[in-house]
C-alpha beads as a LAMMPS data file, in Angstrom:
LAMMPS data file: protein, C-alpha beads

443 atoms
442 bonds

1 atom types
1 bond types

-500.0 500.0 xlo xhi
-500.0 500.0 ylo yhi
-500.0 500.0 zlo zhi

Masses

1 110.0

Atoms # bond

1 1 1 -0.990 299.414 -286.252
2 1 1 -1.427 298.124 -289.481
3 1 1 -2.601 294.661 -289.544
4 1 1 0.163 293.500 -292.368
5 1 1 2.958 295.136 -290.018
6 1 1 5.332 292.494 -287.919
7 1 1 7.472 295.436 -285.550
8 1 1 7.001 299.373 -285.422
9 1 1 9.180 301.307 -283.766
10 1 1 8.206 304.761 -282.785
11 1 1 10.708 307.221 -281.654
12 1 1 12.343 304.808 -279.393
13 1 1 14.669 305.878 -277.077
14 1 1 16.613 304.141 -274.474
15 1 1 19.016 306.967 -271.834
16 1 1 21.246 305.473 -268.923
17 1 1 22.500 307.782 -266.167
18 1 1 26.071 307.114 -265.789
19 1 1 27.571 308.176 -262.085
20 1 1 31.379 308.903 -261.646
21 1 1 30.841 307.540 -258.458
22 1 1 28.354 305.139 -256.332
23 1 1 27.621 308.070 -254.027
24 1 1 26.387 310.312 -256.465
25 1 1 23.316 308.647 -257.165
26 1 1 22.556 308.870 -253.288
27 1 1 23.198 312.280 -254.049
28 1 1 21.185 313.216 -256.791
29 1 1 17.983 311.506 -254.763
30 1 1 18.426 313.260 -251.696
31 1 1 19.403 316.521 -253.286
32 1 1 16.044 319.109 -252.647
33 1 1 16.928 321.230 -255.179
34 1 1 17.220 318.041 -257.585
35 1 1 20.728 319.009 -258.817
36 1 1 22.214 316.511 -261.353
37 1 1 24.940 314.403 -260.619
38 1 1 25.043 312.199 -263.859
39 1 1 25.766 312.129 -267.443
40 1 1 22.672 310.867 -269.979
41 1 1 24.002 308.213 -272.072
42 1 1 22.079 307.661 -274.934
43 1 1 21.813 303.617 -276.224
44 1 1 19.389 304.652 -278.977
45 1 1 17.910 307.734 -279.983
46 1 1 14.907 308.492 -281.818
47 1 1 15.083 305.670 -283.740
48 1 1 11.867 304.921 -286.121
49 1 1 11.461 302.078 -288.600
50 1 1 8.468 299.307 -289.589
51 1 1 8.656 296.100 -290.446
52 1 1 5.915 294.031 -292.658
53 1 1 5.010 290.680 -292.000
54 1 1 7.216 288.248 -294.185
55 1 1 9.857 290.613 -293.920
56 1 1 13.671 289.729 -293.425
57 1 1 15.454 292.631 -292.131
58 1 1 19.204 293.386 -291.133
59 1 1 20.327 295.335 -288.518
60 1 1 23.977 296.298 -289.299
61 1 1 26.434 298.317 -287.270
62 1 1 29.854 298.569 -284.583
63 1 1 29.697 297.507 -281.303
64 1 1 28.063 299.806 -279.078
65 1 1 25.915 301.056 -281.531
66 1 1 22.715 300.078 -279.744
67 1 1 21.691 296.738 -281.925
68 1 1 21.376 294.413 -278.885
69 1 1 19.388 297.145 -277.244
70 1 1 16.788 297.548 -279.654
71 1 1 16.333 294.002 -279.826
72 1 1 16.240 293.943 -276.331
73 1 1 13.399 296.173 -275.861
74 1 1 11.785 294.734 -278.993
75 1 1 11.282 291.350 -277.056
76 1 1 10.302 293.056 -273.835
77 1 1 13.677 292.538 -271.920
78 1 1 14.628 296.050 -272.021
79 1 1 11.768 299.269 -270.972
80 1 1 12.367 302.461 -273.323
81 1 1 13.079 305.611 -271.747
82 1 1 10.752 307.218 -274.183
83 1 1 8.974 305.945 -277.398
84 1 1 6.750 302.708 -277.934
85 1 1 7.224 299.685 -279.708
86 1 1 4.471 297.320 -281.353
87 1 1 4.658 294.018 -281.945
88 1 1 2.134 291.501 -283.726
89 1 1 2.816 287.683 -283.716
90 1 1 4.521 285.044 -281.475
91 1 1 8.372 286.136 -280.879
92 1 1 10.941 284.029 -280.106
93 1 1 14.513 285.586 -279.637
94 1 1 17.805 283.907 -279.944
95 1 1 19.580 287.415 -277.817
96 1 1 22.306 286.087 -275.549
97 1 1 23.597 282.270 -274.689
98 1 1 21.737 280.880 -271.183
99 1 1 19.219 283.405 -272.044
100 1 1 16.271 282.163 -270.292
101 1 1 17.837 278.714 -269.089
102 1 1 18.598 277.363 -265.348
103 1 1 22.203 276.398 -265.326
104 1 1 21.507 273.720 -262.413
105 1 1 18.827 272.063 -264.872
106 1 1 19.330 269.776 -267.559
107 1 1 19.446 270.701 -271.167
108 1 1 16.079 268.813 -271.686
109 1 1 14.640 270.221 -268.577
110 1 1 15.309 273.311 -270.006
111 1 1 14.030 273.216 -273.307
112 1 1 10.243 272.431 -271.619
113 1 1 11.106 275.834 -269.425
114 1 1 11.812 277.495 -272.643
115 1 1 9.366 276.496 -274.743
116 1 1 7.024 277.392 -271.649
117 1 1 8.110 280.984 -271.460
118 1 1 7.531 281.523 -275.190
119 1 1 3.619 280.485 -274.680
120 1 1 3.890 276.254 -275.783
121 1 1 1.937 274.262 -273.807
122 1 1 3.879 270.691 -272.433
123 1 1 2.063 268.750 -275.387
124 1 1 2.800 270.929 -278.055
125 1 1 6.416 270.835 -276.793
126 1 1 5.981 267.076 -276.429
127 1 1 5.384 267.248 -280.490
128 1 1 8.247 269.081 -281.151
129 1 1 10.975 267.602 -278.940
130 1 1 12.269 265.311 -281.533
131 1 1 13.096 267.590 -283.701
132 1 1 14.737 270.035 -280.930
133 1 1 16.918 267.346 -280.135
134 1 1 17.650 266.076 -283.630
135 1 1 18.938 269.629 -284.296
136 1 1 20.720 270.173 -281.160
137 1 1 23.112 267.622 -281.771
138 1 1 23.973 267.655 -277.958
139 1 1 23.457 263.338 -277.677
140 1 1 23.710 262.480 -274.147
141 1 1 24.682 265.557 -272.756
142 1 1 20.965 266.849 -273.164
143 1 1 20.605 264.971 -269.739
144 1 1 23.483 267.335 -267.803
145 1 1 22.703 270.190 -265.652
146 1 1 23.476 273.451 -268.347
147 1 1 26.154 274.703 -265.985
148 1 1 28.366 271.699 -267.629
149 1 1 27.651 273.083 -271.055
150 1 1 30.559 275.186 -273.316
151 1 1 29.453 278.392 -274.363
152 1 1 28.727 276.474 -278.068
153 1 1 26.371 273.827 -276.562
154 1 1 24.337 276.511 -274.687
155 1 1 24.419 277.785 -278.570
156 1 1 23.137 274.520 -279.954
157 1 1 20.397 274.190 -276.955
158 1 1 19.509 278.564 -277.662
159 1 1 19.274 277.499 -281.100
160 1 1 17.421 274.900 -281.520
161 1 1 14.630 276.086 -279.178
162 1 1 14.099 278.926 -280.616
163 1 1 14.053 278.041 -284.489
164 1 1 11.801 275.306 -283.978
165 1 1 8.660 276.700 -282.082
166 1 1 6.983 278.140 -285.449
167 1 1 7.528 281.531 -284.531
168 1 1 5.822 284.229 -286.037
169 1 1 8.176 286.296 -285.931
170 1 1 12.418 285.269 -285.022
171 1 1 14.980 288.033 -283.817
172 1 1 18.416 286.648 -283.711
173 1 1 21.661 288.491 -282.381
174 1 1 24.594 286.580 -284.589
175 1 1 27.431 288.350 -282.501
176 1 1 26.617 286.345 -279.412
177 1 1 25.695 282.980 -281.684
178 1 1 28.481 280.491 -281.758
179 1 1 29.781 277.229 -282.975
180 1 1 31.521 275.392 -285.476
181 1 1 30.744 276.215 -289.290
182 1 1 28.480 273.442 -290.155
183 1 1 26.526 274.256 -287.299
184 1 1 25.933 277.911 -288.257
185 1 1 24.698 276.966 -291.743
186 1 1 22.299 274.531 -290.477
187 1 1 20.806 277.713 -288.643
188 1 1 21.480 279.959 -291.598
189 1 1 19.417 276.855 -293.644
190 1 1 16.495 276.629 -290.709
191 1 1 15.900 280.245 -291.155
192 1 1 15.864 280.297 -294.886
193 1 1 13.430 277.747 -294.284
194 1 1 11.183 279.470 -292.180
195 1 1 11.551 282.790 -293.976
196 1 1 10.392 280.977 -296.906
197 1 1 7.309 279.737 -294.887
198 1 1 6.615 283.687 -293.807
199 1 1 8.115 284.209 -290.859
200 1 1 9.172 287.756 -290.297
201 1 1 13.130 287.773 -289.300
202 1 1 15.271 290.866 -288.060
203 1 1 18.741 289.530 -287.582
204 1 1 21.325 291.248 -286.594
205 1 1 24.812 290.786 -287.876
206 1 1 28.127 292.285 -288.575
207 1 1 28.503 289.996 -291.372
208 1 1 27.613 292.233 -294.681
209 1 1 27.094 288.834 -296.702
210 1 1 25.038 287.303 -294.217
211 1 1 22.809 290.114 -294.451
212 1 1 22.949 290.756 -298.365
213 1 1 22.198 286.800 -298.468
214 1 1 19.222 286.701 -296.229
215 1 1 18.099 289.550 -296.000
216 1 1 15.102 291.966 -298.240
217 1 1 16.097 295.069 -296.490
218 1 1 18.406 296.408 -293.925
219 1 1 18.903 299.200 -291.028
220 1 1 22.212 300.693 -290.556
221 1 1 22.817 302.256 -286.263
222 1 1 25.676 304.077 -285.350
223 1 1 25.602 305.603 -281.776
224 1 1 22.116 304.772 -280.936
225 1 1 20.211 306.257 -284.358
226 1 1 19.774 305.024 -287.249
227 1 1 21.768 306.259 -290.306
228 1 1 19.792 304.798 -293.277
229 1 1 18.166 301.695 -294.492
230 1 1 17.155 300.356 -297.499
231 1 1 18.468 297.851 -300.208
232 1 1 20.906 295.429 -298.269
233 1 1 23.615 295.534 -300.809
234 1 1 23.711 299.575 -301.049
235 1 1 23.082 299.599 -297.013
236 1 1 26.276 297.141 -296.340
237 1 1 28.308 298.923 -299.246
238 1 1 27.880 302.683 -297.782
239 1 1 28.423 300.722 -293.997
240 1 1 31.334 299.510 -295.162
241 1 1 32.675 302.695 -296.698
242 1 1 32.446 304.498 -293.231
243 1 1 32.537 302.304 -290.835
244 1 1 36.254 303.047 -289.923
245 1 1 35.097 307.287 -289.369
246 1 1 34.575 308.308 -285.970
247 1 1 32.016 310.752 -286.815
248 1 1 29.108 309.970 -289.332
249 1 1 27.396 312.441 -291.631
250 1 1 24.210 311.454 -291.770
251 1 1 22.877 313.848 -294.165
252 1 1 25.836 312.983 -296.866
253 1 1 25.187 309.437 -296.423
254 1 1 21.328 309.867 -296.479
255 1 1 21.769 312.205 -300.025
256 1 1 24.678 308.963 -301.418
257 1 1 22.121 306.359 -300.796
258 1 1 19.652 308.432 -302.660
259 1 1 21.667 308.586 -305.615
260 1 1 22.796 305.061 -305.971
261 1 1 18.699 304.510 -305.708
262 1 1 18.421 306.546 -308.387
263 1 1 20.849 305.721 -310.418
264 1 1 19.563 301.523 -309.539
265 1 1 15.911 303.041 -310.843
266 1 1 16.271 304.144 -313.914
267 1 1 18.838 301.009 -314.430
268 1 1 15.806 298.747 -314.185
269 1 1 13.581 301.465 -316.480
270 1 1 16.361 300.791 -319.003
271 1 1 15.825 297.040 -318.210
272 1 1 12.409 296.812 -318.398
273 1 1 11.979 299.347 -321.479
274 1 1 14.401 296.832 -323.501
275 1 1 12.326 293.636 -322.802
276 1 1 9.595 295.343 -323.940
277 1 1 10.818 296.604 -327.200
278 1 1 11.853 292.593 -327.329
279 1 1 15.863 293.458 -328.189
280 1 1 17.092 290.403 -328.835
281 1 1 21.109 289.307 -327.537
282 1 1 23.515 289.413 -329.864
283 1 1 24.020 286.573 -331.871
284 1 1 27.727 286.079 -331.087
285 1 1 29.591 283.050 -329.656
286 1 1 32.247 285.192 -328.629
287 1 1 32.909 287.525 -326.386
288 1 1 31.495 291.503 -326.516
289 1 1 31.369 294.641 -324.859
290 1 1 27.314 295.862 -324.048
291 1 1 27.122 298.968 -322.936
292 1 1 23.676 298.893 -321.511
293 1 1 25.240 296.551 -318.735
294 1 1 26.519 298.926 -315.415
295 1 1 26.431 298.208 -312.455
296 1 1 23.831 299.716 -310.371
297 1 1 25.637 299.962 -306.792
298 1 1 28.598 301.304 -307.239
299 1 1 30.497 302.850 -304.297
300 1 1 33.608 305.261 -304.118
301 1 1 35.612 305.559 -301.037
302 1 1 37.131 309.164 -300.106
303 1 1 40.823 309.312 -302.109
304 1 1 43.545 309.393 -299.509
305 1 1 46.373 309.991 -301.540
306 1 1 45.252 307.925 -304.478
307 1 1 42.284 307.237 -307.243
308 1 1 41.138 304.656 -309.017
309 1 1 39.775 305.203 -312.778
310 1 1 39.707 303.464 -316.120
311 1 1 38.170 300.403 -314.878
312 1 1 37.447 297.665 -317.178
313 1 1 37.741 293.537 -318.574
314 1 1 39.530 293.582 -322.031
315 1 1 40.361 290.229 -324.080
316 1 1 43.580 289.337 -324.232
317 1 1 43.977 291.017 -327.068
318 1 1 43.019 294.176 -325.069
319 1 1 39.699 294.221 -326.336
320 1 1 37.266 295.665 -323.628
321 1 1 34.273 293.013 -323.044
322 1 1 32.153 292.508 -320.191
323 1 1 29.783 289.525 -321.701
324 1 1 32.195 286.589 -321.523
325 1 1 32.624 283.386 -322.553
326 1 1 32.617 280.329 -319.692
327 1 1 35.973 279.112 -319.679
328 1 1 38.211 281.642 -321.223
329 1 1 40.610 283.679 -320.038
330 1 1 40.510 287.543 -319.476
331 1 1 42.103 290.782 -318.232
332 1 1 40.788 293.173 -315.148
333 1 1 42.456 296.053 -315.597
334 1 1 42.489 299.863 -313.819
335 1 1 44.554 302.656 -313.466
336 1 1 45.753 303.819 -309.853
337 1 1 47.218 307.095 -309.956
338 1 1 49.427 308.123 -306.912
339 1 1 49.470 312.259 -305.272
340 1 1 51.873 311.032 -302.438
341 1 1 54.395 308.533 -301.784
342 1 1 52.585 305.070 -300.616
343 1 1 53.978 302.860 -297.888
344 1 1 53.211 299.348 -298.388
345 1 1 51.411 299.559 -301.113
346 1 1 48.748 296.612 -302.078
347 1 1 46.565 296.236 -304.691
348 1 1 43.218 294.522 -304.421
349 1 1 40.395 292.458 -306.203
350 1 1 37.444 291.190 -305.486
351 1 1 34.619 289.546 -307.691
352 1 1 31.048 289.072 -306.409
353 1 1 27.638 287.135 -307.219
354 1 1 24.727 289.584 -308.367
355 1 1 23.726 289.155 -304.331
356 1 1 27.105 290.574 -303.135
357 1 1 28.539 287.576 -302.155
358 1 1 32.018 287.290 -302.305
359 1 1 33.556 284.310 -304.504
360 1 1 37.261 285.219 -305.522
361 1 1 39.817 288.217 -305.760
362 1 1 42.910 288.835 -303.464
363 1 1 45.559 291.553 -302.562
364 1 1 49.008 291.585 -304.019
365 1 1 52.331 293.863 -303.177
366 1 1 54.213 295.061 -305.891
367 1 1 57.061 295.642 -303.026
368 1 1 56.972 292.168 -301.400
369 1 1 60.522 292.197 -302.501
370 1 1 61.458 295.800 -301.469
371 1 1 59.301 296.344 -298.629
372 1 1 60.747 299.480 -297.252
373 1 1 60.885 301.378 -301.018
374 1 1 57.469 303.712 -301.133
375 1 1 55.524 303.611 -304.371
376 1 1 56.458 306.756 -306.021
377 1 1 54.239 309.570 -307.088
378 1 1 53.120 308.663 -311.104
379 1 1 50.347 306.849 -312.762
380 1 1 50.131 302.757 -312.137
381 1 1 48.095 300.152 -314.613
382 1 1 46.823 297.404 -312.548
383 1 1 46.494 294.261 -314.663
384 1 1 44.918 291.065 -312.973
385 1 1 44.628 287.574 -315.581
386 1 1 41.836 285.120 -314.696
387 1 1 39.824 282.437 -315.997
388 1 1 35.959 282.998 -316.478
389 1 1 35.018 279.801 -314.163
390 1 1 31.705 280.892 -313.177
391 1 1 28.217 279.948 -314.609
392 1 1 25.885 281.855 -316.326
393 1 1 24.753 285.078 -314.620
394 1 1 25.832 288.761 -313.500
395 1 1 28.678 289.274 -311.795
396 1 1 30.757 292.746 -310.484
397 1 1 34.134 293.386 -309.093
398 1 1 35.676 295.672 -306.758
399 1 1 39.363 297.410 -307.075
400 1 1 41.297 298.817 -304.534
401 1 1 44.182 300.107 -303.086
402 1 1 45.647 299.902 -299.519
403 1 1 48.736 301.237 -297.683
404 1 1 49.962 299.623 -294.694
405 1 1 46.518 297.697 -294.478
406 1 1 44.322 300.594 -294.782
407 1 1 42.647 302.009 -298.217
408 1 1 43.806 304.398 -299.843
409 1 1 41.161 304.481 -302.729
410 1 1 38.350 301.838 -303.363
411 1 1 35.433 301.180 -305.418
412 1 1 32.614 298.817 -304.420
413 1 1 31.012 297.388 -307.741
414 1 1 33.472 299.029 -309.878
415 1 1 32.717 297.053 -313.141
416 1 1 29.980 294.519 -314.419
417 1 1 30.353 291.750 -315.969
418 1 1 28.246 289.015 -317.535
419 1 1 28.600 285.167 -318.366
420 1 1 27.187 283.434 -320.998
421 1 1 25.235 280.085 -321.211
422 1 1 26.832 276.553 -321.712
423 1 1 24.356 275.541 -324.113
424 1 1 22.771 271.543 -323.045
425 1 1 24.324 272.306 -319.683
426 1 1 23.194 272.992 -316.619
427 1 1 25.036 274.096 -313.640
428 1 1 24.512 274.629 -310.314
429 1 1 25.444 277.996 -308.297
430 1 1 28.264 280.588 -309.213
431 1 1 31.333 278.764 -309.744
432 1 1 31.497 275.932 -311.923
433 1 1 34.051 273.486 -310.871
434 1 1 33.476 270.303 -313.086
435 1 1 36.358 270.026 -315.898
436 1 1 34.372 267.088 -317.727
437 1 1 31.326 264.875 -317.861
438 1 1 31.602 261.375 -318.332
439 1 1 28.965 258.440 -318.537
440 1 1 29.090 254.772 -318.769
441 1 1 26.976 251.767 -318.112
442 1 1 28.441 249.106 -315.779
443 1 1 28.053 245.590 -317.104

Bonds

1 1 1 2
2 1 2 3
3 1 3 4
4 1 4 5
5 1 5 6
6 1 6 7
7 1 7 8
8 1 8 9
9 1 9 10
10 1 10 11
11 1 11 12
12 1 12 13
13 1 13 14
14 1 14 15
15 1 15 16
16 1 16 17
17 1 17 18
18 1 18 19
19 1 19 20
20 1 20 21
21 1 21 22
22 1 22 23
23 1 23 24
24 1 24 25
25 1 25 26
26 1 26 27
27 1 27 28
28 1 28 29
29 1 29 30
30 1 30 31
31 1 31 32
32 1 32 33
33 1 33 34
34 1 34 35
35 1 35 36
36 1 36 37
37 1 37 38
38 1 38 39
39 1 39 40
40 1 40 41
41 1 41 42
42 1 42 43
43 1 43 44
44 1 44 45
45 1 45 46
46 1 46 47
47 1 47 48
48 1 48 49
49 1 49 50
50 1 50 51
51 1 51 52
52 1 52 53
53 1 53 54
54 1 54 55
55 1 55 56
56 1 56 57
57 1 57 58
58 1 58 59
59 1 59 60
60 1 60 61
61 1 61 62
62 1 62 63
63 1 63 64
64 1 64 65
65 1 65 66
66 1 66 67
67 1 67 68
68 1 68 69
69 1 69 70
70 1 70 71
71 1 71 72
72 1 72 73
73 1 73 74
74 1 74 75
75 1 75 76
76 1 76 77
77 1 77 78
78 1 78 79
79 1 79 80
80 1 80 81
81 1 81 82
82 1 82 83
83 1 83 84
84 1 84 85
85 1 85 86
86 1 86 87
87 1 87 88
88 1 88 89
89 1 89 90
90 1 90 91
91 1 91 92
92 1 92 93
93 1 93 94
94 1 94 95
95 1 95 96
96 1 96 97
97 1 97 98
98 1 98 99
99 1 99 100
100 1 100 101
101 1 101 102
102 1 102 103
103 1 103 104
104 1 104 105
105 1 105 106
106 1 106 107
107 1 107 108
108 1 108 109
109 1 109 110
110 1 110 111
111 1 111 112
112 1 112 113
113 1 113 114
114 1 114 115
115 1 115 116
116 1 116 117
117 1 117 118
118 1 118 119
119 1 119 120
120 1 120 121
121 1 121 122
122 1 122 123
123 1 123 124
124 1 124 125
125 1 125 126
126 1 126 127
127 1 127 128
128 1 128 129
129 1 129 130
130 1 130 131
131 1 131 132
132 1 132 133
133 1 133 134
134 1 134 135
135 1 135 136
136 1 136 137
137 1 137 138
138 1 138 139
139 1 139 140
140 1 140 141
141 1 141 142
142 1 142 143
143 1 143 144
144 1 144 145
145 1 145 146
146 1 146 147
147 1 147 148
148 1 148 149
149 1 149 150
150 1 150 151
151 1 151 152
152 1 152 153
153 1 153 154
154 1 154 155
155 1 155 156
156 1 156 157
157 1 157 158
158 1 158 159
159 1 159 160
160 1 160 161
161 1 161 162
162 1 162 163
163 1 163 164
164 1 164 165
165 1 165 166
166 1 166 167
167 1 167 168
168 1 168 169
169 1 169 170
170 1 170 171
171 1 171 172
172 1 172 173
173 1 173 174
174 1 174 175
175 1 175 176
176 1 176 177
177 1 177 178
178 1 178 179
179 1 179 180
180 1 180 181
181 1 181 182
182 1 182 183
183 1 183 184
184 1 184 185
185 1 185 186
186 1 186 187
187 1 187 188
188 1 188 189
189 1 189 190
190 1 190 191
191 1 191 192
192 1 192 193
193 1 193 194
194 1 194 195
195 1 195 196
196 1 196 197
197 1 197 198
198 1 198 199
199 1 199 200
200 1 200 201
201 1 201 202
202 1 202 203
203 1 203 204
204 1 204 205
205 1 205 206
206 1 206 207
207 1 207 208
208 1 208 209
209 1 209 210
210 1 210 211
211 1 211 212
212 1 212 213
213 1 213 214
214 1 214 215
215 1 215 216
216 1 216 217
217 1 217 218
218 1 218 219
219 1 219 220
220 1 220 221
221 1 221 222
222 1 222 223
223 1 223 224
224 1 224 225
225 1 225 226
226 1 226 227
227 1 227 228
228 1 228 229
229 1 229 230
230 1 230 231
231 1 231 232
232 1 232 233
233 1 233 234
234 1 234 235
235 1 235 236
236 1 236 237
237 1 237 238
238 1 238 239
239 1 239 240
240 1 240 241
241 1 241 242
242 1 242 243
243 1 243 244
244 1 244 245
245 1 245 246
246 1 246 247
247 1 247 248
248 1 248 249
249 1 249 250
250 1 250 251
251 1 251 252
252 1 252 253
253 1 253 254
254 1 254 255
255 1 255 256
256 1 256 257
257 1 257 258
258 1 258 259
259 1 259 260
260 1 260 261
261 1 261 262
262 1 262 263
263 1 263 264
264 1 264 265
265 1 265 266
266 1 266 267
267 1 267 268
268 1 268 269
269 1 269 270
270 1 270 271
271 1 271 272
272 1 272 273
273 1 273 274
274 1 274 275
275 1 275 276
276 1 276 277
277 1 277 278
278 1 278 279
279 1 279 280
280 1 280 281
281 1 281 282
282 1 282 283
283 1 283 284
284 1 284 285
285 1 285 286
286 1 286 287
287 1 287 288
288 1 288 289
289 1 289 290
290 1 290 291
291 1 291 292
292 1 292 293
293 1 293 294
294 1 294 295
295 1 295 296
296 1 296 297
297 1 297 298
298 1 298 299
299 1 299 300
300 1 300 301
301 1 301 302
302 1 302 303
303 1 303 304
304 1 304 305
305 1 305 306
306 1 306 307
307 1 307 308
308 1 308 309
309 1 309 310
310 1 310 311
311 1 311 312
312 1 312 313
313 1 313 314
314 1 314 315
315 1 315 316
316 1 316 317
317 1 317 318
318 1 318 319
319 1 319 320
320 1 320 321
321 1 321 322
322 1 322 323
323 1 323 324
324 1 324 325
325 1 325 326
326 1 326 327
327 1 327 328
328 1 328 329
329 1 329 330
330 1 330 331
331 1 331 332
332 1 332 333
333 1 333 334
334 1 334 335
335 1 335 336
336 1 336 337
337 1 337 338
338 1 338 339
339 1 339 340
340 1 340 341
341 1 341 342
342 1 342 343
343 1 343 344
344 1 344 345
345 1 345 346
346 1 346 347
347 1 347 348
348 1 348 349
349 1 349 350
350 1 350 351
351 1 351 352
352 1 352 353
353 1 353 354
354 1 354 355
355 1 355 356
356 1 356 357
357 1 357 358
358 1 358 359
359 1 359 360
360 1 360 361
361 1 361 362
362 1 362 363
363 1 363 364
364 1 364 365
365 1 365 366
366 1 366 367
367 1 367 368
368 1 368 369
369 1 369 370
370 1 370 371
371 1 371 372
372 1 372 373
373 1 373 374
374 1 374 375
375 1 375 376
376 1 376 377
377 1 377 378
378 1 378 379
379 1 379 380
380 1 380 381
381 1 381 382
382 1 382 383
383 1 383 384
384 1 384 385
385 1 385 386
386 1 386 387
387 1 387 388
388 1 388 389
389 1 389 390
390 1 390 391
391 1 391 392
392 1 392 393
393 1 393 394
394 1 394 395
395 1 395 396
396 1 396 397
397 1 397 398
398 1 398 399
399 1 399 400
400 1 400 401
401 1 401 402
402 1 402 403
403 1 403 404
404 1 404 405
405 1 405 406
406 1 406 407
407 1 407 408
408 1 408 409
409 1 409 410
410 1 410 411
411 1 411 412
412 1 412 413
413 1 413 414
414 1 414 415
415 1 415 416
416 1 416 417
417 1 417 418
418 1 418 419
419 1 419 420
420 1 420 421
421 1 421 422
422 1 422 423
423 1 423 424
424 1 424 425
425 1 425 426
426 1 426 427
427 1 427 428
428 1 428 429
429 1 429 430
430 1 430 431
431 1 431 432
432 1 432 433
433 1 433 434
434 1 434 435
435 1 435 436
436 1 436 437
437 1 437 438
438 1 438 439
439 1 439 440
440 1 440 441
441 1 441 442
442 1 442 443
């Protein structure tokens, strides 16, 4: 294995036999002509992938798709029925609450059996116990047998074991971690933290954010394989797309992703061909329309009765733009054009950092009023009015259109848009919330 890879999977798979009865695996042993009496059922299947050193990866997928099994066998809990997996560096795993705990011991008992299982001697444990507790939070409780704990203590205890041994490499299942919000984004801050130090992280979520946020790459399973992986935010997008089909097509997803890549590819050549032929912004103060500014991820969900076109930010004045100006006011505006009579008809926005993170849009019913009156066959303009609050940088926005909660027609990254500077301001993340500035000196 190479010596700047983390994890390699190799055609990993992992089959159970599944009886219809108790008796028939008696059966099947005893059987001399070693007839069959179960059904294979496949957790994973030939699933390949490598991970460098430094990495943060995403695992993304339903339940039952066989994400807690690969971790599984990644840390050694789990055997593969066929296929190998590598591993270089000290693991610690966050996979399932009481996971390596006595219940009849107390918290802080527990955390020296812990640590001890991972490889950490008693005085290297002794160094770090401080700052186990300080981020457990659990105060005099850490002296109770574990079988007192709720299920978000034993949380708080898996946690902060695990994040704070200096791993060299930290696998964490986020379906079975729980607890109240601030308590997640401490974690979410403790691995940023450690990421940042080079730590290699696979994480698992069902989160699309999360993963977008954290994450440098990401794996999408469905039904033990893996479908693709690559950029998170085109990974999550296409995940999102399909995850309500019963049946995947790997192949068409395989050939989308390879498109958007494409078309994200020569988007930076563009890029990086116009910083080098030094073209200046234009001058303006106000707003203007630049067409070299598309988005480079942009998804289309399968019409279902519907489509979405003529997608775009206009001035009041109608006026299209898509560099704005902090503060003012603007129009997001498509068409949604109707084959069929829709039931409960909703229209949708949403508006997203250059990360995918979601920081404002919402759904509204043009039949709140009239809600058993279909929308009619015919051709619809969709106008939504809103204030540029946010602070300089790239933004994109999603439309869509639902009936009776489900989508009809939508479009990830539908339209770009970008803000421009406050001059002798600065500002903190995406949305800028301060109305005024004031100073004065106190006598």
């Amino acid at each position: 294995m190479n010596k700047n890879t983390a994890i390699k999977v190799q055609n990993l798979t992992k089959a159970y036999k599944l009886y219809s009865q108790p008796i028939d695996r008696l059966k099947e042993s005893l059987n001399p002509f070693g007839k069959k009496y179960h059904k294979d059922f496949y957790a994973l299947k030939d699933v390949n992938f490598e991970i460098k050193k430094g990495e943060t990866v995403g695992i993304i997928g339903r339940n039952g798709s066989g994400k807690s099994t690969l971790l599984k066998i990644i840390t050694g809990v789990l055997t593969p029925t066929s296929g190998r997996v590598n591993v270089h560096g000290k693991i610690s795993a966050i996979l399932e609450l009481g996971a390596g705990f006595n219940p009849e011991m107390t918290g802080l008992e527990n955390i020296y059996l812990n640590t001890s299982i991972s490889g950490m001697s008693k005085d290297a444990t002794d160094k770090k116990i401080e700052e186990i507790l300080d981020f457990a939070e659990l105060g005099e409780f850490i002296h109770q047998p574990l079988k007192t704990y709720s299920s978000g203590m034993k949380a708080r205890l898996g946690f902060a074991v695990a994040i704070n041994i200096d791993p060299d490499i930290l696998i964490v299942d986020e379906a079975l971690a729980v607890g109240d919000a601030a308590f997640q984004r401490k974690c979410f801050a403790k691995m940023e933290q450690i990421r940042e130090a080079g730590a290699t992280i696979l994480f698992v979520s069902h989160s699309e954010g999360s993963i977008v946020s954290l994450c440098s790459r990401a794996i999408w399973l469905s039904n033990g394989e893996k479908v693709i992986e690559g950029e998170p935010k085109l990974v999550t997008g296409l995940y999102m797309k399909n995850s309500s089909k019963k049946q995947i097509n790997k192949q068409e997803i395989q050939k989308e992703l390879e498109e958007l890549e494409k078309n994200s590819e020569e988007s930076e050549k563009k890029e990086e061909k116009k910083k080098e032929q030094k073209i200046k912004p234009k001058p303006q103060i106000e707003e203007y329309y630049d067409p070299s500014l598309k988005p480079k991820s942009t998804i289309y969900y399968e019409e279902k009765g519907a489509k979405i076109s003529d997608v775009k930010i206009t001035t009041l004045d109608g006026e299209e733009v898509n560099v704005l100006v902090h503060g003012r006011e603007y129009l997001y505006k498509y068409v949604v054009k109707t084959y069929e009579n829709i039931c409960d008809a909703r229209f949708g926005c949403l508006i997203k950092n250059k990360q995918g993170i979601a920081l404002g849009g919402g759904s509204y019913s043009l039949l709140e009023q009239e809600s058993n009156k279909d929308l009619e066959i015919g051709a619809y303009e969709v106008i939504w009015k809103f204030k540029a609050i946010f602070n300089e940088g790239i933004y994109s926005i999603n439309s869509g259109f639902s009936s009776n909660k489900e989508y009809v027609h939508r479009i990830l990254d539908a339209y770009m848009f970008k803000i421009k500077p406050i001059h002798k301001r600065v500002f903190t993340a995406n949305i800028n919330c301060i109305e005024t500035i004031k100073w004065r000196k106190n006598d």
